[in-house]
C-alpha positions as CSV (number, residue, x, y, z in Angstrom):
1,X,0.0,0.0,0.0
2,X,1.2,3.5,-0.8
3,X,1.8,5.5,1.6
4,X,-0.4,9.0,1.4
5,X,-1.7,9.8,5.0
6,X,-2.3,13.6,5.2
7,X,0.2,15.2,7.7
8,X,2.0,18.5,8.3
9,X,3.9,19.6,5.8
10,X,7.4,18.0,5.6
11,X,10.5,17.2,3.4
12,X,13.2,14.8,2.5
13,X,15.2,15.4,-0.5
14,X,15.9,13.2,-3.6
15,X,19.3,13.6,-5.7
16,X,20.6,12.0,-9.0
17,X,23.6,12.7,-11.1
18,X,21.1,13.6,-14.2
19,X,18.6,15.1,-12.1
20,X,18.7,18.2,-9.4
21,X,18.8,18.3,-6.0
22,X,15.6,19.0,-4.9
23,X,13.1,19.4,-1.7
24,X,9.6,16.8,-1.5
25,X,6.5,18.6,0.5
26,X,3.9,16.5,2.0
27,X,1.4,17.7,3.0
28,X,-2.6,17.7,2.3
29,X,-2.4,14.1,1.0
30,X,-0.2,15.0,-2.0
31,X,3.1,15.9,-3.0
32,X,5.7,18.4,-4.6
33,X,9.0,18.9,-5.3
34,X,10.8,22.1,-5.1
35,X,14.6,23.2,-6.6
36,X,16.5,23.5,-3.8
37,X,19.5,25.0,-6.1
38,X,19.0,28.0,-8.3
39,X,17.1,27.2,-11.7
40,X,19.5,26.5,-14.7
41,X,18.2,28.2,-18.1
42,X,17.5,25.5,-20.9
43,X,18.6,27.5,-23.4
44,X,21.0,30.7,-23.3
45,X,19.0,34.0,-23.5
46,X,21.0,36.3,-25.0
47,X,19.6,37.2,-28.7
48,X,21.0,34.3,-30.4
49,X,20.0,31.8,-33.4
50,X,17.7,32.5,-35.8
51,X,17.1,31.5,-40.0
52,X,20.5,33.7,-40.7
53,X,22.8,31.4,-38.7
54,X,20.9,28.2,-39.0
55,X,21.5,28.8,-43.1
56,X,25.1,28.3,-42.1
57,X,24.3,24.5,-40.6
58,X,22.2,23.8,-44.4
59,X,25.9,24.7,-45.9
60,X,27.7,22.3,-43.9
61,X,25.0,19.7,-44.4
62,X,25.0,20.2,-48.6
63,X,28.9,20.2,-48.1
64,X,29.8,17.7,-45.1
65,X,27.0,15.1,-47.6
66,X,29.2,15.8,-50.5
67,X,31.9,14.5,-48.7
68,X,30.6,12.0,-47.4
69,X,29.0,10.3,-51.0
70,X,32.3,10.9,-52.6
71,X,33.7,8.4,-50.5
72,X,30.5,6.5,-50.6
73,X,28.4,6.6,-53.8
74,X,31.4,4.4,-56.2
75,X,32.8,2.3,-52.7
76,X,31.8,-0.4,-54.0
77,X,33.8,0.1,-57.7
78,X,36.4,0.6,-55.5
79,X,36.7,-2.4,-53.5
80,X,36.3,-4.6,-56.5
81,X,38.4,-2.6,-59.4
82,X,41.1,-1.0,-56.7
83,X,41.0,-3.6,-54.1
84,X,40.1,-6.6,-56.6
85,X,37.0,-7.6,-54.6
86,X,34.2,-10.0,-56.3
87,X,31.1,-8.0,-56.3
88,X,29.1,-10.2,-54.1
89,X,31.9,-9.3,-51.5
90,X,32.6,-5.9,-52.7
91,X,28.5,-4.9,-51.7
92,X,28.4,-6.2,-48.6
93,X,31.0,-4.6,-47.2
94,X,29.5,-1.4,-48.5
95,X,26.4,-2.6,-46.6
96,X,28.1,-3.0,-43.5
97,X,29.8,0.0,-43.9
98,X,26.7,1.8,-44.4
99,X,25.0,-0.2,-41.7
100,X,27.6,1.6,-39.2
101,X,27.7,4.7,-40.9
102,X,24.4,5.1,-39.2
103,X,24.8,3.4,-36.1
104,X,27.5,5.5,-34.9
105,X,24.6,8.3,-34.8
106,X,23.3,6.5,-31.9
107,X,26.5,7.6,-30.1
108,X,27.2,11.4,-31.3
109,X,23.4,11.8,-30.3
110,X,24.0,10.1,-26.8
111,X,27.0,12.6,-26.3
112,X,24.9,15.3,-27.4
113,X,21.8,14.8,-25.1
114,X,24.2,13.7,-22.0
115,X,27.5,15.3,-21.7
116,X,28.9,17.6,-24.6
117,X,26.4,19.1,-25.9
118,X,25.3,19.9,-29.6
119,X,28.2,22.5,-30.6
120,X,30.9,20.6,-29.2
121,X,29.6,16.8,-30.3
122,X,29.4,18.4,-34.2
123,X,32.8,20.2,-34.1
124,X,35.2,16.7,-32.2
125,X,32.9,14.8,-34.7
126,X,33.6,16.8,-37.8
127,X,37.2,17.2,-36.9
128,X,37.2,12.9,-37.2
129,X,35.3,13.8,-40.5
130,X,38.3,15.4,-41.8
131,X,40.6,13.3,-40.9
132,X,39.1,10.2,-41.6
133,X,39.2,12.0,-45.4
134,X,42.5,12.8,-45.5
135,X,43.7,9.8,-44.8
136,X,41.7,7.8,-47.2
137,X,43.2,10.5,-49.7
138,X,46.8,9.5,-48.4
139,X,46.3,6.0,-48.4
140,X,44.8,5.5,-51.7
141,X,47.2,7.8,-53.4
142,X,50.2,6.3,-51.9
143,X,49.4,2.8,-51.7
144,X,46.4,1.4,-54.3
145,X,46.4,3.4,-56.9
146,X,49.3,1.7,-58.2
147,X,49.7,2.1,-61.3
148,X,48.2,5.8,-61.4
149,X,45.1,5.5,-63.2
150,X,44.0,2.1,-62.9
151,X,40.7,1.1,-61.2
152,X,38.6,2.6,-64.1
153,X,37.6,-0.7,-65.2
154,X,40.1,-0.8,-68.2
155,X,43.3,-0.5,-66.7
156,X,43.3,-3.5,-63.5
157,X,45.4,-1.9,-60.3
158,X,48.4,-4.0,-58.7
159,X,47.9,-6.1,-55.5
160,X,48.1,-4.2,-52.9
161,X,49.8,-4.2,-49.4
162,X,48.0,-5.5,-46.8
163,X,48.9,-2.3,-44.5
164,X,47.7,-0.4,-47.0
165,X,44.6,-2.3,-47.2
166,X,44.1,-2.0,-43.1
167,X,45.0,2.0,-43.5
168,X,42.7,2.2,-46.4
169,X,39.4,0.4,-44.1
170,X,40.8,2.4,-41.1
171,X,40.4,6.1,-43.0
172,X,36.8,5.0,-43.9
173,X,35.3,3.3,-40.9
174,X,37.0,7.1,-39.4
175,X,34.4,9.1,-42.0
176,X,31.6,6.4,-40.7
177,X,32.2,7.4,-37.4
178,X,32.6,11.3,-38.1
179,X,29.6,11.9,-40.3
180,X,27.6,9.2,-38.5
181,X,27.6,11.1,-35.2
182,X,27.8,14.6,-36.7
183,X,24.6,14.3,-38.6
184,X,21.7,13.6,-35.9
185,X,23.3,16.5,-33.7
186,X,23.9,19.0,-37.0
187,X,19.7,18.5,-37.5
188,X,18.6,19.0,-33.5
189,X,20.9,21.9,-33.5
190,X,19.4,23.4,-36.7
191,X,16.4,23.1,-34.9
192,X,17.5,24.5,-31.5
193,X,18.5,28.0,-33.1
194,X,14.5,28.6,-33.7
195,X,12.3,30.1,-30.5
196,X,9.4,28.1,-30.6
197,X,7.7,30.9,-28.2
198,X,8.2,33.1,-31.3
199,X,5.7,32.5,-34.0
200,X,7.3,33.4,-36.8
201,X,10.2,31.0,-35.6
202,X,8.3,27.8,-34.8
203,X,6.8,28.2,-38.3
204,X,10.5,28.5,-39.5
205,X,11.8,25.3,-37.7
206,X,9.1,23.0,-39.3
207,X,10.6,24.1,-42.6
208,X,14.0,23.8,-41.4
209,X,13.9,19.9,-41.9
210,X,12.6,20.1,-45.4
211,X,16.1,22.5,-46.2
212,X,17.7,20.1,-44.3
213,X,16.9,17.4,-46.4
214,X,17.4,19.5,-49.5
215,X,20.6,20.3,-48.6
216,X,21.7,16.7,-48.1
217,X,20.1,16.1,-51.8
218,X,22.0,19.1,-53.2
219,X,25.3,17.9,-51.8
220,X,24.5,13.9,-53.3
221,X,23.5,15.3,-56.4
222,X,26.7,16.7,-56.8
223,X,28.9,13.5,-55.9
224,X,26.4,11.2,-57.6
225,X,27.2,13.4,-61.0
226,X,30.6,15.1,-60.9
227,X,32.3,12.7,-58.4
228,X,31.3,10.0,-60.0
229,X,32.3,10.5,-63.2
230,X,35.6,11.5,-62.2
231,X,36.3,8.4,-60.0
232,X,34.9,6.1,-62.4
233,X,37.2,7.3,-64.9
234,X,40.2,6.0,-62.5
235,X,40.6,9.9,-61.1
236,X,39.5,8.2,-57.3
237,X,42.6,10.0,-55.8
238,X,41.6,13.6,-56.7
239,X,37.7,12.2,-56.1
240,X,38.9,11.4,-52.1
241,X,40.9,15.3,-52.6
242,X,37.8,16.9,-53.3
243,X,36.0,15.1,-50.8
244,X,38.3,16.1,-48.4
245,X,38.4,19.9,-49.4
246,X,34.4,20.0,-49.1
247,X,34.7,18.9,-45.4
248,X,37.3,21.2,-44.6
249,X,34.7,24.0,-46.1
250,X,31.8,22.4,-44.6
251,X,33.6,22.4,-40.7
252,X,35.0,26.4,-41.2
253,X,31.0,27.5,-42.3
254,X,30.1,25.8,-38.7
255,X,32.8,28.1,-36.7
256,X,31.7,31.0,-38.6
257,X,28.4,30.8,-36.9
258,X,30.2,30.1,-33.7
259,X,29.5,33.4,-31.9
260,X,25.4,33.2,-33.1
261,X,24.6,30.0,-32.1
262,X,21.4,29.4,-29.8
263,X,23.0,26.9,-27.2
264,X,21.1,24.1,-25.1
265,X,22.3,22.6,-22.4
266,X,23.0,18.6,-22.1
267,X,20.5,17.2,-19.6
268,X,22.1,14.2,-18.2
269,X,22.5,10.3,-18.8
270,X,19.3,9.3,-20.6
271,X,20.3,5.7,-20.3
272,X,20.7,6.1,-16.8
273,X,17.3,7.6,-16.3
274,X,15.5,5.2,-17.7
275,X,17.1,2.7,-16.2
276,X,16.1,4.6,-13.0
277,X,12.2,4.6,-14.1
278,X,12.4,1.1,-14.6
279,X,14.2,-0.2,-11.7
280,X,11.9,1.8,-9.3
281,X,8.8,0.0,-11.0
282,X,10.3,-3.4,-10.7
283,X,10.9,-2.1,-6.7
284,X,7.3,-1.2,-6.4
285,X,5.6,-4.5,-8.5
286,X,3.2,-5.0,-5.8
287,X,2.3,-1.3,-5.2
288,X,-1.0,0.1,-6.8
289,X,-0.3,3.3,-9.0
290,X,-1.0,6.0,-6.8
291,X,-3.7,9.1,-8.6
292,X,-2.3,11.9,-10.5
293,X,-2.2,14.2,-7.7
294,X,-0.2,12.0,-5.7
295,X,2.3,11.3,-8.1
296,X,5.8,12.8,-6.9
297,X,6.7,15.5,-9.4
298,X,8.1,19.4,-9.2
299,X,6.1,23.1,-9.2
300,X,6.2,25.7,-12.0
301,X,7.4,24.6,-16.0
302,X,11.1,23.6,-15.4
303,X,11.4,20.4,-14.0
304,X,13.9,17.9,-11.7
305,X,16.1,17.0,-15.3
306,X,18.3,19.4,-15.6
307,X,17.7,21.7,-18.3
308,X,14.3,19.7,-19.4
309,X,10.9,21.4,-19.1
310,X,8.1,19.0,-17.4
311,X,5.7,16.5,-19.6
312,X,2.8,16.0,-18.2
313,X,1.7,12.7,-17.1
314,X,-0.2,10.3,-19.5
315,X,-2.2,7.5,-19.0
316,X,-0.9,4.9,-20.4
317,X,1.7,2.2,-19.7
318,X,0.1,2.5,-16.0
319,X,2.4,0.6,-14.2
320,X,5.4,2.9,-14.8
321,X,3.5,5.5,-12.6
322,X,4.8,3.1,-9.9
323,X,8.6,4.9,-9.9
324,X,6.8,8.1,-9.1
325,X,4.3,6.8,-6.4
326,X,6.0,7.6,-3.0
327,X,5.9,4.5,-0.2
328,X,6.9,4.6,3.1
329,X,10.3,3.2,2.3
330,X,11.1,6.6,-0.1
331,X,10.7,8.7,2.8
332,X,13.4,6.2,4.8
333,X,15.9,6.0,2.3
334,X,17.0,9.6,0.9
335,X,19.1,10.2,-2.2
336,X,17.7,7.0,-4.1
337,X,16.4,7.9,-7.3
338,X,16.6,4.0,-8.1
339,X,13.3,3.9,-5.6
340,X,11.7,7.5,-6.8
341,X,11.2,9.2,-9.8
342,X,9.7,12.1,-11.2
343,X,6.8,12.1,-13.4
344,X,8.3,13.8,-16.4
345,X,11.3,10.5,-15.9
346,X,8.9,8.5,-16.0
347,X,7.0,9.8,-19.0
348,X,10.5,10.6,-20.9
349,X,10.6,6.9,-20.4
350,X,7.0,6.4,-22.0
351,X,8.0,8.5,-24.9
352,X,10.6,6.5,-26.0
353,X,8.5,3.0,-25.9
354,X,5.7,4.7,-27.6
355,X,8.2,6.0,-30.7
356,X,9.6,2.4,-31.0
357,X,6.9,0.7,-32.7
358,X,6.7,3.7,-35.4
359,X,10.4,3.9,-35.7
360,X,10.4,-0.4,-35.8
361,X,7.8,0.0,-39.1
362,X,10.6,2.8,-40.7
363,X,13.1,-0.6,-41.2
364,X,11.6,-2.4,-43.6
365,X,11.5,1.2,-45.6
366,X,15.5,1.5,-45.3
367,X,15.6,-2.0,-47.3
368,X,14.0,-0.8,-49.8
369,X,15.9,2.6,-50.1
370,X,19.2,0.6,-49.7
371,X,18.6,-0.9,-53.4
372,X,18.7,2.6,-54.8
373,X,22.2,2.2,-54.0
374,X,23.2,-1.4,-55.1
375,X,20.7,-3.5,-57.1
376,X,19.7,-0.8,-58.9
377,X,23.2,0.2,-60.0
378,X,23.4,-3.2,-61.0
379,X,20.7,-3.7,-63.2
380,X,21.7,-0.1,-64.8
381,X,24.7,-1.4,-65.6
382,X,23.3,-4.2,-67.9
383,X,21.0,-2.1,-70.2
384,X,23.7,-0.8,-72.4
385,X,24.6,2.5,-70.6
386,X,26.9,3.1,-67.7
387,X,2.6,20.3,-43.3
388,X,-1.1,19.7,-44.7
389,X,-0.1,16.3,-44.0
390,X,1.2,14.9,-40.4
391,X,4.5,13.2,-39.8
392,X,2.5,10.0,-39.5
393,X,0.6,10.4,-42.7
394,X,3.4,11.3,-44.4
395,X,5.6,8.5,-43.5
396,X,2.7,6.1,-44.5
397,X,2.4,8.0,-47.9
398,X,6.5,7.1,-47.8
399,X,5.6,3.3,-47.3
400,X,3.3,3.0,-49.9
401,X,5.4,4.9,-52.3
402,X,8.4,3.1,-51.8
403,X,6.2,-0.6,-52.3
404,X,5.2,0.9,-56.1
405,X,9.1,1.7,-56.6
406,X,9.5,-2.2,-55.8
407,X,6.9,-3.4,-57.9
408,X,7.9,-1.0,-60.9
409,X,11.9,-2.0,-60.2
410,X,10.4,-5.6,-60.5
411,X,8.4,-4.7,-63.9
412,X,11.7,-3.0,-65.1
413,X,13.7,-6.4,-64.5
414,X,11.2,-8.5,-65.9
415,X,11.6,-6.7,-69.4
416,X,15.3,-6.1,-69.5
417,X,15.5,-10.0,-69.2
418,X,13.4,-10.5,-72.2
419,X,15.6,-8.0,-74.0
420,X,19.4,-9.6,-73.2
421,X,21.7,-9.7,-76.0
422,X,22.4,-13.3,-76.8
423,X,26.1,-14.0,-76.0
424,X,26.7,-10.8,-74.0
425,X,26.1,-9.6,-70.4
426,X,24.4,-6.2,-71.7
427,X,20.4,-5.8,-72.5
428,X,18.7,-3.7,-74.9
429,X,16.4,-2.6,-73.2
430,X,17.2,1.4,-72.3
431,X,18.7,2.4,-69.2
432,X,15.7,5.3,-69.4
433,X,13.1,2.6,-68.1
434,X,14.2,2.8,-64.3
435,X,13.3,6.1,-64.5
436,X,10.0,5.5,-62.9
437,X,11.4,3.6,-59.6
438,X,13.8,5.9,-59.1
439,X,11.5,8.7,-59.4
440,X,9.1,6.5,-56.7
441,X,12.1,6.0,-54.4
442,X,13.0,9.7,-54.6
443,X,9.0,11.0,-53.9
444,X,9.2,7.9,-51.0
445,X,12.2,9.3,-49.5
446,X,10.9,12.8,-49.6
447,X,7.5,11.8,-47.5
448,X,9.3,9.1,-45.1
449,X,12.8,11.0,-44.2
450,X,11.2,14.4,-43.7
451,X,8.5,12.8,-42.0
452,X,10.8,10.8,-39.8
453,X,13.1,14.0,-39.2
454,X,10.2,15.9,-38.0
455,X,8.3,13.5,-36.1
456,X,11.6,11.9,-33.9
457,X,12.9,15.5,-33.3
458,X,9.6,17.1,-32.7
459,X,8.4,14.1,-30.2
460,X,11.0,13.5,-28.4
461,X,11.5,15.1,-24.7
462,X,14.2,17.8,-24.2
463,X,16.3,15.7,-22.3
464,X,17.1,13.3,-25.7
465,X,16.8,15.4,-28.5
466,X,19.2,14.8,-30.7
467,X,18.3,10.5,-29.5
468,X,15.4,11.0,-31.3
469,X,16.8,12.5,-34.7
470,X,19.3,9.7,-34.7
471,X,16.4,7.6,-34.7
472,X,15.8,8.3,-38.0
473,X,19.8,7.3,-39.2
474,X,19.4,4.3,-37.3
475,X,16.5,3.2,-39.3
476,X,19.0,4.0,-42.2
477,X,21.8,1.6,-40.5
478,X,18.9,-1.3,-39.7
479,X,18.0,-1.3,-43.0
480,X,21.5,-2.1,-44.8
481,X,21.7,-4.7,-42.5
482,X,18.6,-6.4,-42.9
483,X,18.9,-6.1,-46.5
484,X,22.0,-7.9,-46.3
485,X,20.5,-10.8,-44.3
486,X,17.6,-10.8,-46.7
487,X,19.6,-11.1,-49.9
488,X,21.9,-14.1,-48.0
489,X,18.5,-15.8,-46.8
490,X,17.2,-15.4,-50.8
491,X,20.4,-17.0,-52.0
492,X,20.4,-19.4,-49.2
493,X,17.4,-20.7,-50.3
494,X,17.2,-20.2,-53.9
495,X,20.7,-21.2,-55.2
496,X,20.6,-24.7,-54.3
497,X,21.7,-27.6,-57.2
498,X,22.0,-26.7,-60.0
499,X,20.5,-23.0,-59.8
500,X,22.0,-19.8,-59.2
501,X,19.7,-18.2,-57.0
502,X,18.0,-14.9,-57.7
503,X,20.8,-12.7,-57.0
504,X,23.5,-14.7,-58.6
505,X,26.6,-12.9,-60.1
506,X,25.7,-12.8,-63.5
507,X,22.3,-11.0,-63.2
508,X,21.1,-12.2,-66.3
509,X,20.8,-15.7,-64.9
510,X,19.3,-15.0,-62.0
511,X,15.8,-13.7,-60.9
512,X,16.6,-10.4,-58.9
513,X,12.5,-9.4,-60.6
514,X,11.5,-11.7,-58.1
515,X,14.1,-9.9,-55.3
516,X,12.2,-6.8,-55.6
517,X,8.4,-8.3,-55.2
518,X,9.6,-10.6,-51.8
519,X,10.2,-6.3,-50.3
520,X,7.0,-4.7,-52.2
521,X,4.9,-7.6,-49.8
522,X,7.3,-7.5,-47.0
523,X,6.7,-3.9,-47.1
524,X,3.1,-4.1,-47.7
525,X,2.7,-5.7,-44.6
526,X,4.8,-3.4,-42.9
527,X,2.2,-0.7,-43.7
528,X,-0.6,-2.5,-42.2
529,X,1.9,-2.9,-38.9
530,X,2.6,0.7,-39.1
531,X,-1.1,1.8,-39.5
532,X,-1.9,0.2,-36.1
533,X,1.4,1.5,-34.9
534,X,0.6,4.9,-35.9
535,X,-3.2,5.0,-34.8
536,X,-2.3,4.0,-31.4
537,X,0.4,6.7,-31.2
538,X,-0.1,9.4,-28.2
539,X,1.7,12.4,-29.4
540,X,3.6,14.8,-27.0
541,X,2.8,18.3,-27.5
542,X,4.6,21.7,-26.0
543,X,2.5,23.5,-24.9
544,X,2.6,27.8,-25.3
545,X,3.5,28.0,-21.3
546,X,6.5,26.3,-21.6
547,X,5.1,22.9,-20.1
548,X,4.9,19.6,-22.5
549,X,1.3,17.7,-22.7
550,X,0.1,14.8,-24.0
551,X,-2.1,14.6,-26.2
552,X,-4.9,12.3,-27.4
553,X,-5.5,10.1,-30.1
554,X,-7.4,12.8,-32.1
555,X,-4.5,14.9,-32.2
556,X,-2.8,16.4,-35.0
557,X,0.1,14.4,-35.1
558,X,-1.3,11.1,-34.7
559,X,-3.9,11.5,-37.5
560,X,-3.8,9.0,-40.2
């Protein structure tokens, strides 16, 4: 049983590393906390930020994603023309790659929301950008490219040294791990230099994901065009240079912006509070929630996280309200915020379970987008020429989108096999007839990555931030992987006997048509998962006072 009797007002005080020291007031049967050290401001208040300065962070996205697909977009040419990979091993490196690319967002956005900060976690990652660049510049030039000018599919490169090799994978797994954990921080710090108490401003930051996301197209378009061309020409040396130069001008745009720059503060080990929420549950299995009043939680908009305004309580996952229902035994033992928690903990803890099963739905997605990148090329190269909508409904609009570009890539194979040139690997069938998949993967992307962008920033709590961007590269990084697994499970089970499987090396003998209709069902039934997913979404809204609500299933950003 809880312990509620009315009493006298009195105190005991509750302390954790992520969380100020405050004071607990009984009395009246229900509880408050107070600060019992002197507010800290979430965000500077000098006139800072603003559309000027965060036009500075879309210049170092366009240029830091240049970069970043010059090493990318032809890595797989690379490892099988330089390197003299097969392509079968050649793309799933790439995938891996890729995969942890995106993974290593996971950590830039956990130094971001706990320790460093946004400003600090881009420049230390950016700085590994760089050098990550320059020595894949170095390493290539001085130890694959041998002789100069071989790798452009005429001219075959000579073995190379296994320490070149390892200083080759070392310089790119170092730009993985730069732009991996720049990138979820550079888009919660574009968002952090709007005032959403402003208006005009919170208008402004809901647009400043869509330039976000053109910026990273503008910067792609240019490696996937001028890059490419030069590096598939055997130029990958001077490909790696320019590369290199764009980062350097992509990290000197950030420090111009340096003195401008609307700063918030980290709030603390997220891990280590929701660890706390859970552990004081699992304390309190056999104690009965206590009512919302009850519910041990501070006074005024700021609450105990430091640097996090409050969220106010919700009613569902019930029996997490048990780490903020005081017993007898929190008054006994002080300082244990493994026993007590807050209610804005606990529902910074409910946010996150109830973004999983959206973000869960967003993997099957990735797959999909990931054969932009590899089977696509592929089959290319064998036709004879090298806010009226919600978050939600937009990333559904993304899923459905991206099961047509499957279904036309599927269409597209289906013909170019009945048009193969007898005795030759080529087709002639025009390259011109994947226009329409790429076109539905590119109006897919544009609905689910904005979408996703917008609706992990926008509902996460202030205390994991730039967690809940990365959310969206992680998706990215699940996807590679899973579309590696798939492709080994298809050839697993298809290229048994005498067959080659569906995705054999020799396209033309394979059934890669049939690939592409396994991920239109697969993600098919991903949408139906999603729509349940998305229709039991509560989404968490901020309110005008400062103070975060929750709101119903009605709500705007829960619609579908």
């Amino acid at each position: 049983m809880c312990f509620m009797e009315p009493r006298m007002a009195t105190s005991f005080s509750v302390y954790s590393p992520n969380i100020a020291e405050t004071k607990v007031m009984e009395g009246s049967g229900s509880y408050r906390e107070e600060p019992l050290v002197e507010e800290s401001s979430k965000v500077d208040e000098k006139r800072r930020g603003g559309a000027k300065v965060a036009s500075l962070l879309l210049v170092n996205q366009a240029l830091a994603t240049l970069a970043f697909f010059g090493v990318g977009v032809n890595l797989v040419l690379f490892l099988s023309r330089v390197l003299g990979q097969d392509n079968a091993h050649a793309a799933n490196n790439v995938s891996k790659w890729t995969g942890t690319v995106y993974m290593f967002s996971l950590i830039g956005a956990f130094l971001s929301d706990s320790y460093w900060g946004r400003f600090l976690t881009c420049t230390i990652f950016q700085l590994i950008f760089v050098l990550g660049l320059a020595l894949s510049s170095f390493s290539s030039w001085w130890f694959l490219i041998k002789p100069s000018g071989c790798g452009d599919g005429n001219s075959p490169c000579m073995p190379a040294p296994s320490f070149g090799v390892s200083i080759f994978y070392l310089s790119i797994y170092l730009v993985a791990f730069g732009y991996g954990g720049h990138q979820p921080t550079l888009a919660t710090f574009g968002a952090d230099q709007y005032d959403e108490k402003n208006p005009k401003e919170k208008n402004s930051k809901v647009a400043f994901f869509c330039y976000f996301y053109f910026a990273l197209n503008v910067g792609s378009l240019f490696s996937n065009t001028v890059l490419v061309y030069y590096e598939d020409s055997g130029k990958w040396t001077l490909g790696f240079l320019v590369s290199l130069a764009s980062a350097v001008i992509a990290f000197l745009s950030f420090l111009a912006g340096t003195p401008r720059y609307r700063h918030v503060k980290p709030c603390g080990n997220p891990v280590m509070r929701v660890a706390q929420v859970f552990m004081a549950a699992a304390r309190k299995w056999g104690v009965t929630p206590a009512n919302l009043e009850e519910l041990f939680e501070v006074d005024g908009s700021e609450s105990a996280i430091k640097g996090s305004r409050k969220i106010i309580h919700s009613d569902d996952f019930k029996f997490m309200d048990k780490a903020a229902t005081i017993t007898l035994k929190d008054k006994q033992s002080r300082n244990n915020p493994w026993r007590l928690c807050t209610v804005t903990q606990v529902e910074e803890s409910k946010c996150v379970l109830r973004m999983l099963p959206v973000w869960l739905c967003t993997i099957i997605y990735s797959v999909v987008f990931t054969q932009m990148a590899s089977l696509f090329v592929e089959q290319g190269r064998l036709s004879g020429n090298q806010k009226g909508l919600t978050e939600l409904q937009r990333m559904g609009i993304g899923l459905i989108i991206g099961m047509l570009a499957m279904v036309a890539s599927g269409a597209t194979e289906i013909l170019r096999l009945r048009h193969i040139i007898p005795g030759q690997k080529s087709s002639s069938l025009s390259i011109f007839w994947q226009i329409p998949q790429y076109i539905l993967v590119g109006a897919s992307e544009v609905f689910m990555y904005v979408g996703q962008l917008e609706f992990f920033n926008g509902q996460a709590p202030d205390g994991i931030k730039s967690f809940g961007s990365s959310l969206c590269m992680a998706s990215i990084s699940l996807g590679n992987y899973v579309s590696s697994m798939l492709v080994n499970m298809v050839m697993g089970i298809t290229a048994r006997g005498q067959s080659q499987g569906w995705i054999p090396d020799n396209l033309n003998t394979g059934h890669i048509d049939r690939f592409f209709f396994l991920l239109a069902g697969l993600t098919a039934f991903d949408f139906v998962l999603y729509l349940f997913c998305a229709k039991w979404y509560k989404s968490i809204k901020f309110g005008d006072n400062g103070d975060i609500g929750m709101q119903e299933d009605d709500g705007v950003n829960s619609k579908v």
